[in-house]
C-alpha positions, -999 to +999 in steps of 0.1 A: -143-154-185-170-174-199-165-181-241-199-167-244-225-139-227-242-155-197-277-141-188-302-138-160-321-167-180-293-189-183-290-192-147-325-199-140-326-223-168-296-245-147-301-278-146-281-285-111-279-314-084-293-315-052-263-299-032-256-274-060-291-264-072-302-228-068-341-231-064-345-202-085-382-184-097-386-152-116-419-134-097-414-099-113-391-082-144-386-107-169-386-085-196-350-083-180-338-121-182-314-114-212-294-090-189-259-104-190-240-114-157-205-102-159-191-105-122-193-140-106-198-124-072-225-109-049-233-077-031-259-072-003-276-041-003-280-026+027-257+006+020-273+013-011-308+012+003-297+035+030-285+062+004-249+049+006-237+045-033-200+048-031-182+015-040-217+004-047-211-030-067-244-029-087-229-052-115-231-082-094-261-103-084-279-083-052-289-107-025-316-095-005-320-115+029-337-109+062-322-079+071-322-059+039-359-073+033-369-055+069-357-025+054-378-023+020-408-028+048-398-004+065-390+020+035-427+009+018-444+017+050-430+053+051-442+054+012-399+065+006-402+054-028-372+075-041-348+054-019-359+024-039-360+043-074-326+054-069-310+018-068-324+010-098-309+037-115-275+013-119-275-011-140-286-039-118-285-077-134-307-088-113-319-092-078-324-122-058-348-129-021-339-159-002-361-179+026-390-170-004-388-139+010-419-115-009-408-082-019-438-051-013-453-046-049-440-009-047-404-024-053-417-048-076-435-023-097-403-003-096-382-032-109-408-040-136-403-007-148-362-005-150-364-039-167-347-054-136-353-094-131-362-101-093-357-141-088-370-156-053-356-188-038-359-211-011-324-211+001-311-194+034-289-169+020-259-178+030-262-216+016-275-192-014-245-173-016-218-202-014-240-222-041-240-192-065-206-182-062-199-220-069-216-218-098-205-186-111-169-189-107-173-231-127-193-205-151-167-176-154-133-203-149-111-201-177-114-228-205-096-248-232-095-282-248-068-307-252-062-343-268-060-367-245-080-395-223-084-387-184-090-413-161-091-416-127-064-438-114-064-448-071-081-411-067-055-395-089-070-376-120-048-384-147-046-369-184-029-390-207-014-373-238+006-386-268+005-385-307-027-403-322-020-437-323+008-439-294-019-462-271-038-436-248-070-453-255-058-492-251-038-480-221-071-469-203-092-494-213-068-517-195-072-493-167-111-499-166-104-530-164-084-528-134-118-517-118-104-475-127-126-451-138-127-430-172-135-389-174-134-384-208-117-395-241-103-379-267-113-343-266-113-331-226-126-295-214-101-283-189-112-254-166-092-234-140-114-225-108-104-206-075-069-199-097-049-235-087-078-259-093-078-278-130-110-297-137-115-319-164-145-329-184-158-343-216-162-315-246-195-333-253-208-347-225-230-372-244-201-387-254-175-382-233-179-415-218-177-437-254-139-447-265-121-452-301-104-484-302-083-492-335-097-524-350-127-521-328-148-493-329-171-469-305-172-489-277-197-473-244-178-476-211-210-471-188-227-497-208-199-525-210-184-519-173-214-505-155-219-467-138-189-474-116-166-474-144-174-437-149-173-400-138-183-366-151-153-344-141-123-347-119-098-326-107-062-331-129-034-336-109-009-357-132+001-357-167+013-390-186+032-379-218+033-414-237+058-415-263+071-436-285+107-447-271+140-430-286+170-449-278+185-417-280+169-398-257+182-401-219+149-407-199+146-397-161+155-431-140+157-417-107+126-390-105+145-365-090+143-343-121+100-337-113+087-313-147+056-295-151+032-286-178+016-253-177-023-253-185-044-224-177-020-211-150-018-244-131+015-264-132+010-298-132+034-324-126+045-343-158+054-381-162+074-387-198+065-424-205+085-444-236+064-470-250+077-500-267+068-538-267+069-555-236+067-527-215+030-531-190+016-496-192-013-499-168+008-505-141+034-480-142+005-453-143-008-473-111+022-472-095+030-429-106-006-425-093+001-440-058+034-422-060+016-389-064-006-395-036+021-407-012+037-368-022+008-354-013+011-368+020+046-355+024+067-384+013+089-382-020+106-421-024+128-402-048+142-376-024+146-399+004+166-420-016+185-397-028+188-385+010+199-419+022+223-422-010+243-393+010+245-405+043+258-434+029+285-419+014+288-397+046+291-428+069+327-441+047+309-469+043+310-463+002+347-452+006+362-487+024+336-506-001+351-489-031+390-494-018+382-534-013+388-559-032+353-573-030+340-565-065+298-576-046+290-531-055 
């Protein structure tokens, strides 16, 4: 759920893109606009004008097209106001006409009087319908924060994590270099949508796009590298753990053994990197990220060599090469 009520007026007070804005106008009960939206879903009508309340979802947004607009005509011609009274006895957030659609002033008089908000836009309603429940669901997705940097790597959304001070920053400022692109440093908004989907953002998104470089100070990405260095959110799909290196600690040489880190519901694959001197950080993200999207496609270099490792074996090849005297394996 959303960390904080969400109200008839904050969705007409969106500020959305083209293919995501709403086109939204209040024409009648705006005494209403502080009703809260609770239920990032729709309902249509047409039952509970008909006198049909029974599963009646009245706490979502009501979306009145074509069809359920024909019907209040025909309802305010036959002067059957108590058919329109009566679905305004539920606590209705608000209702919504697409294709500008005007409502007859009997309804709007009765929806000035229950308080209800009655929006109009310009949208078809089903584009209506997908863009909303877009909205709504980004709206109602579950949230929390993290440390970290996440950067965009070959099309791979990337969070790096680590102790302060273990390189994230350096290590994707190299990565801007390498013509990559950076979410968000430091503190990153994570948000689970549709239930598998984990975007990532800036916390503050005036300055989600400046980095903290030890010795050097605030520096501004979009400024320094240009707009192409930069995004506002992307999907996470890999996590680097940077550490510092323990010669203690046995360290997966083989990726066979894949782990996950659990955030919001959504396991994401885990990389554990040890950092020491010498060791070219920008690259072995490059090559995990290309690695990740060659899985995604099906292949997994890890399992086939592991795969061909057994054939081998199968073959007797490895057998007569052990019993030999040639010492070449």
């Amino acid at each position: 759920m959303a960390d904080k009520k969400f109200t008839v007026l904050d969705l007409l007070e969106l500020d959305l893109p083209g293919h995501d804005a709403l086109y939204l106008t209040c024409i009648a009960g705006r005494r209403g606009l502080p009703r809260a939206l609770t239920v990032p879903d729709i309902n249509r009508p047409g039952l509970a004008l008909a006198g049909f309340y029974e599963s009646f979802a009245y706490q979502r947004v009501q979306l009145f097209g074509r069809g359920e607009s024909a019907y209040l005509q025909k309802l305010h011609s036959e002067h059957n106001l108590a058919s329109l009274k009566a679905i305004f006895e539920y606590d209705i957030p608000c209702c919504v006409f697409s294709y500008d659609i005007q409502p007859p002033e009997d309804f709007l008089a009765i929806a000035e009087e229950a308080f209800c908000p009655i929006l109009q836009t310009s949208l078809e309603s089903t584009e209506f319908s997908s863009r909303l429940i877009r909205v709504l669901s980004n709206t109602f997705a579950p949230k929390k924060t993290m440390h970290g940097v996440l950067v965009e790597v070959y099309g791979i959304g990337i969070l790096l994590v680590g102790h302060s001070g273990v390189g994230k920053s350096e290590t994707a400022l190299e990565l801007i270099e390498r013509s990559h692109r950076l979410v968000a440093d430091d503190i990153i908004e994570l948000r689970c949508v549709n239930g598998n989907i984990l975007l990532g953002q800036g916390a503050n998104r005036f300055i989600s796009h400046h980095m903290e470089i030890r010795g050097l100070g605030i520096i501004n990405v979009s400024q320094l590298y240009g707009v192409g260095a930069i995004r506002d959110q992307k999907e996470v799909q890999l996590v680097v753990a940077l550490e510092d290196w323990d010669p203690d600690k046995v360290y997966d040489r083989l990726g066979t053994d894949q782990k996950y880190m659990d955030i919001l519901g959504v396991k994401i694959p885990v990389l554990e990197i040890p950092v020491r001197p010498g060791r070219n950080l920008p690259i072995i993200i490059e090559a995990a990220a290309m690695n990740e999207r060659l899985k995604r496609m099906g292949y997994n270099s890890a399992r086939d060599f592991n795969q061909n490792v057994l054939k081998w074996i199968e073959t007797g090849e490895a057998q007569a090469a052990y019993n030999s005297s040639d010492d070449s394996y």
